[in-house]
N, C-alpha and C positions, 0 to 999 in steps of 0.2 A: 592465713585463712581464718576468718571469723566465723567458730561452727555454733551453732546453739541447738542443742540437746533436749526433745522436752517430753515431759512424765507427767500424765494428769492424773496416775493415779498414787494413793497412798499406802499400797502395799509392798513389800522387799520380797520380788520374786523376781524371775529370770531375766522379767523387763528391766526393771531396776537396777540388776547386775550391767544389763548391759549398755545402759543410759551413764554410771557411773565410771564403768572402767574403758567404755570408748575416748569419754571424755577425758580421764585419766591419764592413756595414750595419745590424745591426740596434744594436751599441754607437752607432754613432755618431749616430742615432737615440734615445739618449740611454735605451733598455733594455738590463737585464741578461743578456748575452749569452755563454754560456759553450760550450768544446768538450768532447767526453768523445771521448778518442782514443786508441790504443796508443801508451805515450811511445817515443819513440825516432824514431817515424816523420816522415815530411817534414810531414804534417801538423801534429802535434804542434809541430817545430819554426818552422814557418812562424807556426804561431799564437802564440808565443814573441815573433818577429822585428815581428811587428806588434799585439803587444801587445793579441792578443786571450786572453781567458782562458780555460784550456787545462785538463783532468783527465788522467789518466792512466788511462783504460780495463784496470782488472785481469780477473782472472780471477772475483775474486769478484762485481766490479760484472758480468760477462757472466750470470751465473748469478742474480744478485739479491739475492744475500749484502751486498753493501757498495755499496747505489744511492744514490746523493749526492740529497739531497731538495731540499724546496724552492722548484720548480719550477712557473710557471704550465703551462709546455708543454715535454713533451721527443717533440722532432725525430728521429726515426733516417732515416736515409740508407743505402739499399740494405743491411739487416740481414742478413748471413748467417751468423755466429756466436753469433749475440743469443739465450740460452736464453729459451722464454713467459713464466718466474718475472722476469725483468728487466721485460717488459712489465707483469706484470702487475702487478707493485710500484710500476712508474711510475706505470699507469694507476688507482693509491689515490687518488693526491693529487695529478696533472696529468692534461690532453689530452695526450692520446696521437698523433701522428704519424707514416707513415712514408711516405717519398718515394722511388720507385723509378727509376734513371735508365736502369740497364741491361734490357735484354729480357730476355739466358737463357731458358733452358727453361720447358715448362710447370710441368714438377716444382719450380722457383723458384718460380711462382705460386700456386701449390699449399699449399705450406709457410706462403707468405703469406696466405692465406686463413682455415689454420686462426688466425691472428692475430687475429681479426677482431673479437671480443668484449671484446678489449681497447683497441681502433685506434678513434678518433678519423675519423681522413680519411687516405685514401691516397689520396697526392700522386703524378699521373703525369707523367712529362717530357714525355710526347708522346701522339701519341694512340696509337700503336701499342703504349704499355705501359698507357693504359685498356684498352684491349681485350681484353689480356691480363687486364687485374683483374678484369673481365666473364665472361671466359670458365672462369676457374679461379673463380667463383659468389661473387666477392664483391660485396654489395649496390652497386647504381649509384647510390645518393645519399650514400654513404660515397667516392664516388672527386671527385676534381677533376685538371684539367690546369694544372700551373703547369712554362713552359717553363724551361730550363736559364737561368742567370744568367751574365754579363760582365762584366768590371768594365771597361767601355768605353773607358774614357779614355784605357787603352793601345795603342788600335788605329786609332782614331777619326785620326789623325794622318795613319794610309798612307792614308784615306780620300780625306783633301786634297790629295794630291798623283795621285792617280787620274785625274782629267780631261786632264791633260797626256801622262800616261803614255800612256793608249791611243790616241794620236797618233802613236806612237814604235814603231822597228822596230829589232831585233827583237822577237819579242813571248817574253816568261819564262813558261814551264808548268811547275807546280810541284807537289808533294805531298809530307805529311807522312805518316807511317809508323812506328810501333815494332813491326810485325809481323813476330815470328819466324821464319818459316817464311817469308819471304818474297814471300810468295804474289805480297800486294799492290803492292809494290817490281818484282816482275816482270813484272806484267800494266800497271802503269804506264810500262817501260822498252819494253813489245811495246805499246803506246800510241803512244810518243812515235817508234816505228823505222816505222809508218807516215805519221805527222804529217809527219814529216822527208823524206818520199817525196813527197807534194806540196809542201811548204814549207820546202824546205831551210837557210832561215836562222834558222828558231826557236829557240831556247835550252830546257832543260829542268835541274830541278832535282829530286833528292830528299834531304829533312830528316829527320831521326830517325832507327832502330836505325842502330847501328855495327857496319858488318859488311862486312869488304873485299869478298864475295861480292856484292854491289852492283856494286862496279865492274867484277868478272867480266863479270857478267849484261848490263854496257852495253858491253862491249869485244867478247864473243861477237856481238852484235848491229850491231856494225861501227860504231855511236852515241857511244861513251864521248867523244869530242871534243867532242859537243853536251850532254852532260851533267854537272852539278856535285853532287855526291855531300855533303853539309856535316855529315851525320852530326845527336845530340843538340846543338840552341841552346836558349840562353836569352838570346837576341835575336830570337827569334821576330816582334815586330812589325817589326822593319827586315828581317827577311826577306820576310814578306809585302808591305813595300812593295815590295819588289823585282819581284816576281811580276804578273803581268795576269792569266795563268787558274789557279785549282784545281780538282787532277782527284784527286778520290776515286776510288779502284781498290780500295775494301774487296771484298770478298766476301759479308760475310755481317752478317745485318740486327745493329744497337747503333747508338748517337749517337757522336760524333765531338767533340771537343772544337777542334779545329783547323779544322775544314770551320765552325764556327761562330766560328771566330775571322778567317778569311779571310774571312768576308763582310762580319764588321763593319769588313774592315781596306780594305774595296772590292775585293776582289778577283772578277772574274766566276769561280761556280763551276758545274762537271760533276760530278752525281751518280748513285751507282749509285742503280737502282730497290727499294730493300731500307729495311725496316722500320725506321725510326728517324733513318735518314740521309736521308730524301727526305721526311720528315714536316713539316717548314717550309719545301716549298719548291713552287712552282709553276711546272709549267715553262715555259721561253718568258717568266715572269715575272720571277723573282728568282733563275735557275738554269738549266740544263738538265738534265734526267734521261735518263737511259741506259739500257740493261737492263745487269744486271750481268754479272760475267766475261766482258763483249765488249771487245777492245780496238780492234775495229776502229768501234763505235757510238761510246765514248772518244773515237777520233781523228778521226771525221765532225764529232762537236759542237765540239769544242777546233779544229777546222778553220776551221769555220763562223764562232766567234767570231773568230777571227785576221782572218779575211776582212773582219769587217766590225764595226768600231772601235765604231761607232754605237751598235749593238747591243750591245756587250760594259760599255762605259760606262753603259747605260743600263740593264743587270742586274744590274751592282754595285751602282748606286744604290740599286736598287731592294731588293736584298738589304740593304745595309747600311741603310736606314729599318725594314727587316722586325727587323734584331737591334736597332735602337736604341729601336723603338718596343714590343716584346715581351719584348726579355730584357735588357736593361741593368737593371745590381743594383738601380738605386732603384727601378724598374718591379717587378720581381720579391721581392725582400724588401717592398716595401708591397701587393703581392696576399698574400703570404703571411701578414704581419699582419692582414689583415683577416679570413682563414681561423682567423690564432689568435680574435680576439676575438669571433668569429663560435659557437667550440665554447667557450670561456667564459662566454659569455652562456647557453649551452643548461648 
């Protein structure tokens, strides 16, 4: 099968994850698997480094002037540059595809809808962006749910050593964060300054944006000796090993790329109650949910787990079967193939 993959935009976030490692599964699978992406971007390069094959997303391929043919299926991944003439050029001589990760507004669905006569299946990450497909009138047997992809094997590791860890005290609370404004960073650190009121020997961590106003924000709070600030890693899985709880402090509904990677990694997680981030998770199950922008609901649950080991071990498990058996990439690129040869056949 001849799949093309394509990313109009030039940022490396959960799309871009999963525009590269579909594609990555699907070579190795022994189909022709190609990206169409703006060169320069980490995309573009990443697909380079692992010798996945890579287009250069121009200007005129956006517009429909210069679309590389060929194609049994072209994949678009959350389109927001993509002029209709591209679709509708694709959709001559391929299945048509688009998979939408992030929520955004209605006016996003919107735009997607008028799409519609040229689209194949729109692919939801969750259920909360069917809803969305639903709601902005596009037909409910043109939509499917296919969750976000992992490439597991890089996480699966912190897993195993999880059983021993939640035996051990202190216990490490941790979140990642590239939010600028730091909303989240700071409703995470007014978290962790009531935790440390009942549980004074807890440890807390925050990963991602670089921004010395972090360590402000825990030193005002009288906290910064219990907090470890470690900025952008790309050792992210030895950091999750590191950790027992994750605490989501987003604010506002979209998927998480890291809150899915802490479960596969065993970490027991706390999430906010918001559209996209609490959609794979059951609580008391595989998680606990909170209502959002409370940091004191936060520091009740991430309490609760400290308290009591048993519990926390046993919703990481639970969590980490939920990514291995839903979103790990063989799982996920083979529902998707079968979606391709599903519109093939018709």
């Amino acid at each position: 099968m001849n799949i093309l993959n394509v990313c109009d935009s030039s940022d490396w976030d959960i799309v871009a994850y999963q525009v590269l490692h579909t594609a990555l599964q699907f070579s190795r699978l022994k189909h022709n698997a190609t990206v169409l992406c703006p060169r320069g971007s980490r995309l573009y390069l990443e697909c380079q480094k692992l010798k996945v094959q890579v287009l250069p997303l121009t200007l005129g391929a956006k517009f429909g002037f210069s679309m590389p043919g060929g194609w049994d299926i072209v994949h678009f991944y959350n389109p927001a540059g993509i002029n209709p003439l591209f679709l509708k050029k694709a959709r001559a001589s391929s299945r048509v595809f688009i998979t939408q990760v992030k929520l955004g507004g209605a006016r996003n669905f919107e735009k997607l809808a008028v799409l519609e006569p040229y689209v194949d299946m729109f692919v939801a990450a969750c259920n909360s962006v069917q809803e969305e497909f639903l709601r902005a009138g596009i037909d409910q047997r043109k939509t499917f749910i296919v969750p976000p992809c992992l490439n597991i094997g890089r996480w699966e590791s912190a897993m195993l050593i999880k059983p021993a860890m939640f035996q051990k005290r202190p216990y490490k609370v941790g979140t990642v964060s590239m939010d600028k404004s730091l909303r989240e960073q700071e409703l995470f650190l007014a978290m962790a300054k009531y935790v440390l009121a009942a549980l004074p020997d807890t440890n807390f961590m925050v990963v991602g944006l670089k921004d010395e106003r972090i360590r402000a924000i825990a030193r005002s709070l009288g906290i910064s000796d219990k907090v470890d600030v470690l900025w952008e890693r790309a050792d992210v899985p030895e950091i999750m090993a590191m950790m027992h709880i994750y605490a989501k402090t987003a604010r506002r509904d979209g998927m998480s790329m890291s809150l899915i990677e802490a479960q596969a990694s065993g970490v027991a997680c706390v999430i906010p109650r918001l559209k996209g981030l609490s959609d794979f998770t059951v609580n008391d199950r595989n998680g606990l949910i909170v209502e959002p922008d409370d940091a004191l609901s936060c520091a009740h649950a991430v309490t609760r787990l400290i308290n009591n080991p048993a519990l926390c071990h046993e919703m990481s498990k639970m969590a980490f079967d939920y990514v291995n058996n839903n979103m790990s990439l063989p799982v996920v690129a083979n529902l998707l193939l079968r979606l391709y040869e599903d519109a093939l056949q018709k």
